[in-house]
C-alpha angles and dihedrals in degrees: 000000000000125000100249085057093050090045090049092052096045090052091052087057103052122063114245120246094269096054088054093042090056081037097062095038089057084042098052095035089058088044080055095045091052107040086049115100116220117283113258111236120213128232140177122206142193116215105247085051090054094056091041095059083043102052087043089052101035107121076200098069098040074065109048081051094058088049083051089052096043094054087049083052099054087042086053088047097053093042082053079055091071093051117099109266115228129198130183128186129169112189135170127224129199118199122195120187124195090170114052111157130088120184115203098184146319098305095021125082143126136195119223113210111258097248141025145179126216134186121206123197123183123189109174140174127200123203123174111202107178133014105157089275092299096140100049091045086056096044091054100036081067094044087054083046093058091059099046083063093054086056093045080057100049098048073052090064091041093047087057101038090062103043077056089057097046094051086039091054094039093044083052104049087050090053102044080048095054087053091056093053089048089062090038089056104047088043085059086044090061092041091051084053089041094052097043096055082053086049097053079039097059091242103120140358138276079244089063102047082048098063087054097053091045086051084050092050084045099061087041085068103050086050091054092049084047102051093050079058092057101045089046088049088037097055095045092044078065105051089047095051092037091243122150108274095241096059107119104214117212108183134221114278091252107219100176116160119224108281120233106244124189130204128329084238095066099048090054089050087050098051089053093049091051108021115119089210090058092052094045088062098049083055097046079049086053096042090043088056096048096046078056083053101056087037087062092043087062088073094057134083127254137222131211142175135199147193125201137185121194132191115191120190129183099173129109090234117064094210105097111262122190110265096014106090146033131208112208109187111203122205108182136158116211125207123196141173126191097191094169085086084074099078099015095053100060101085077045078061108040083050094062094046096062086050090058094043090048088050077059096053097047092056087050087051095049092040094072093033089056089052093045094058105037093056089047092051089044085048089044097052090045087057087049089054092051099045089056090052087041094046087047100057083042096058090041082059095041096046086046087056104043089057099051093050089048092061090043093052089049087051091047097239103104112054129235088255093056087044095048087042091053089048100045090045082053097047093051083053101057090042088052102047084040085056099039094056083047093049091049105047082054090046080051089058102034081061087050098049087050097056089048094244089108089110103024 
């Protein structure tokens, strides 16, 4: 072989420049494509949106909702309890006998064949007419337990809503925060350009340049403390909305005016009327009395009455055949009295009654600690309220203030550290009314929830 031939060859083998070049760009775009995270999407959100997707999405509610389910089904099974009970049964017999013959007496015998068949056929039907009540007791101790699980649902939803409303708020009062920090940043910027210009001027020291750049640095700090915040709230905001985990969540400039409240009074007669604790335990009273009831129905006595078919066959054959079987039908009616009962149920009793006494307590218990919290969440909201009027008046002085030692700084009378001082007095004020609105219209909700109208 020559070596044109083997140069030739070798060419054919390896790909030309081109083909590697295109090689190595497919290569590095799939190590791209694969190194890349998924992009975060963005999403705003209203507040009632926000509760809806996470009451669509809560595993807590789906089950709530089985527990609801399950309670229907047991109240469907006790009402089953007061329906006849029926019972069939068809069995062969095969009787084999060795010893067939009985002697009466001296001039009386017979002999029996030494082998016979039966069939034996049973159709019967069970009422119970009457058990003390105990029936209908059980039947509407599971309807008030049913109840008693739609409640339990709807302190769920509660439950959720409201954990909606707190991570709404928080994630709010960071972001409008962040904003602030933002402003404050790019008004330090101006001053840094500003001081630097009176420093190459001969208007003011390095020292001087240097206090606005570590109040910048400052303010650096507090927006990375609050972006970690963010990112924690905003993660959690997703997994309670079911929401992918990379949605960033911005939420709805919330512009909610200062709500009219009434007495404390009010609120505390509101919270009986609509709290589902409060409910829960009318029920538990109800299902307490009625577990005395059927305690009680056990002493008494109970009715019944039955009706029986009977097909009995002694042919070989199990198909009916004229002269071979008879069909007795039985109507009866059974009385019985376990009067025992009457000496072995009154621990039974006294048991229930400590359940019912302790259902009493308990609404006693809740009673004071319904009122305790609703008039701490109603003070709560008025100091909010306060602190809002109070933080106004404060950033209209500080603005004032700012401005006035502005003018002075540019005229060279005030010094950086008076100008730093008035910025950063007018910074902490913005944060601090951002927060407080924030802080109220969760105050608003937190009285709400305590009076039991947060869903409604």
């Amino acid at each position: 072989m020559n070596m044109t031939n083997h140069l030739n060859k070798t060419s054919e083998k390896r790909p030309s420049k081109m083909g590697r070049a295109l090689l190595l760009i497919a290569a590095a775009l799939f190590a791209i494509s694969a190194v890349t995270p998924a992009k975060a999407q963005d999403r705003t959100l209203g507040l009632d949106e926000a509760i809806k997707l996470a009451v669509q999405n809560s595993k807590v509610l789906k089950l709530s909702q089985s527990k609801i389910d399950q309670a229907v089904s047991q109240y469907n099974q006790a009402k089953d309890l007061q329906l006849p009970g029926g019972k069939a049964s068809f069995g062969y017999n095969r009787a084999e006998i060795p010893a067939n013959l009985l002697t009466l007496g001296p001039k009386s015998s017979f002999t029996l064949p030494t082998g016979a068949n039966a069939y034996l056929g049973i159709v019967s039907l069970n009422e119970t007419i009457f058990a003390g009540g105990k029936l209908k007791l059980a039947q509407q101790s599971t309807e008030l337990l049913t109840q008693v699980a739609r409640l339990d649902a709807d302190k769920d939803k509660d439950a959720i809503t409201f954990n909606v409303i707190t991570l709404y708020y928080n994630l709010y009062k960071i972001q409008q925060s962040i904003k602030v920090v933002k402003q404050n940043l790019n008004a330090i910027d101006q001053q840094i350009k500003q001081s630097q210009r009176f420093f190459e001027q001969g208007l003011v020291t390095k020292n001087d340049v240097l206090r606005f750049q570590l109040q910048r640095a400052n303010i650096q700090l507090n927006e990375i403390d609050l972006e970690s915040n963010r990112k924690i709230i905003n993660f959690d905001m997703n997994i309670l909305l079911g929401l992918p985990e990379t949605t960033n969540v911005n939420i709805e400039q919330i512009t909610e005016a200062a709500h009219q409240i009434g007495p404390v009074s009010s609120y505390i007669d509101t919270a009986f009327a609509n709290r589902q604790e409060v409910k829960q335990l009318l029920l538990q009273s109800k299902i307490a009395d009625n577990n005395i009831k059927s305690v009680h129905a056990n002493q008494l006595p109970t009715l019944g009455a039955s009706l029986g078919g009977y097909y009995v066959d002694i042919a070989a054959s199990p198909l009916p055949k004229s002269g071979s079987y008879i069909t007795p039908i039985t109507l009866g009616l059974t009385f019985s009295w376990n009067f025992s009962t009457l000496w072995t149920n009154k621990n039974k009793i006294a048991e229930a009654r400590i359940q019912a006494d302790e259902v009493t307590l308990n609404q006693g218990i809740l009673g004071n600690n319904i009122r305790t919290e609703v008039n701490r969440s109603y003070q709560n909201y008025e100091e909010a309220l306060d602190k809002i009027k109070l933080l106004q008046t404060s950033i209209d002085q500080a603005g004032e203030n700012d401005k006035i030692l502005e003018s002075k700084y540019k005229s060279n009378i005030a010094s950086a550290t008076d100008r730093v001082d008035a910025e950063t007095l007018l910074y902490q004020a913005q944060i601090s009314l951002e927060l407080a609105k924030a802080d109220a219209g969760l105050a608003y909700y937190t009285l709400l929830k305590s009076t039991g109208k947060l869903s409604k």
